[in-house]
N, C-alpha and C positions, 0 to 999 in steps of 0.2 A: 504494500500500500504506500509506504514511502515512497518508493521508488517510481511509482506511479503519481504523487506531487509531487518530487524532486523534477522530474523531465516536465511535467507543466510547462513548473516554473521556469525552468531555461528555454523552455520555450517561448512563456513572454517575455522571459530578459535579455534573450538574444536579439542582437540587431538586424533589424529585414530591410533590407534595401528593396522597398516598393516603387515600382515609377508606373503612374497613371498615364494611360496614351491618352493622348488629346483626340476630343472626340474629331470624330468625321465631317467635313466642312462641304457643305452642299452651294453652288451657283445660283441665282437668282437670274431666269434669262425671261427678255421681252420676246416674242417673237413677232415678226412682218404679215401687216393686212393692208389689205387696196382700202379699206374703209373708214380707221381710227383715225382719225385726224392728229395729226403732229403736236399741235398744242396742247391736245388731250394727253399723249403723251409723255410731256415734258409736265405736265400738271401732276400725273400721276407719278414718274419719279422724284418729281420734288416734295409731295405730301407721304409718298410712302418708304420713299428711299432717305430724304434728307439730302437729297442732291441738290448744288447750287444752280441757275441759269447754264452757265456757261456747260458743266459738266452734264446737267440733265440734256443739252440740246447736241451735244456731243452725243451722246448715247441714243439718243433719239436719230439722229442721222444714222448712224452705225445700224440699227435695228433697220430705218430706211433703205439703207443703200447694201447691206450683208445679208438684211434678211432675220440677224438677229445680234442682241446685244447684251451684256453681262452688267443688271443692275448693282451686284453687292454678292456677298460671298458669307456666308451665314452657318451656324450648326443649324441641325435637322428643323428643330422644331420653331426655330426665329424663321427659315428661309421658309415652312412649310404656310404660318403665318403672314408671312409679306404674300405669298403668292396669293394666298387666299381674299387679301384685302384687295389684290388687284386684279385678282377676276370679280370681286364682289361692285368695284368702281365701275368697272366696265360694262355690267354687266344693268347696272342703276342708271347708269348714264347711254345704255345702248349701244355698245358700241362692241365689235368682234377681238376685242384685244386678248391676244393670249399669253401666260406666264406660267411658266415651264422651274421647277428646280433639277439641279442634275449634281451628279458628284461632283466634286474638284477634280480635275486628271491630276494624274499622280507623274511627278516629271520624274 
């Protein structure tokens, strides 16, 4: 029986080197329609991303002329939320805009 609390205890007194991975980092992507209007666009990354003029109309081109564009870069459950809000604007406002989350590629 001692010997069975003797190893316990070195067991919580030994030192554990634990390292937590950092969770998984999901993309935040606009993607290109013939119908959403541009400005509607640039509205929506600025109330939902926190993007300034300059940056939201940048992203907003890229989505125009690529096809698609990379609002923010989020763990699961922030990026799962944004997208959410931004099919729900879209969707209030009529408009066919689509918002997509995808993994990070891993370089």
């Amino acid at each position: 029986m001692a010997t069975d609390i003797q190893s316990q205890r070195e067991l919580l007194e030994a030192p554990h080197e634990s390292r937590v991975a950092p969770p998984p980092m999901y993309q935040v992507v606009l993607l290109n329609d013939d119908y959403t209007p541009m400005e509607f666009v640039v509205h929506v990354l600025q109330q939902v991303f926190h993007k300034g003029i300059p940056e939201a109309e940048r992203i907003m081109l890229k989505v125009h002329h690529e096809g698609r564009g990379v609002c923010g870069i989020y763990t699961r459950d922030i990026a799962s939320t944004r997208v959410d809000t931004v099919r729900q604007m879209a969707q209030m406002n009529q408009h066919p805009l689509q918002c997509v989350m995808e993994p990070v590629p891993v370089i």
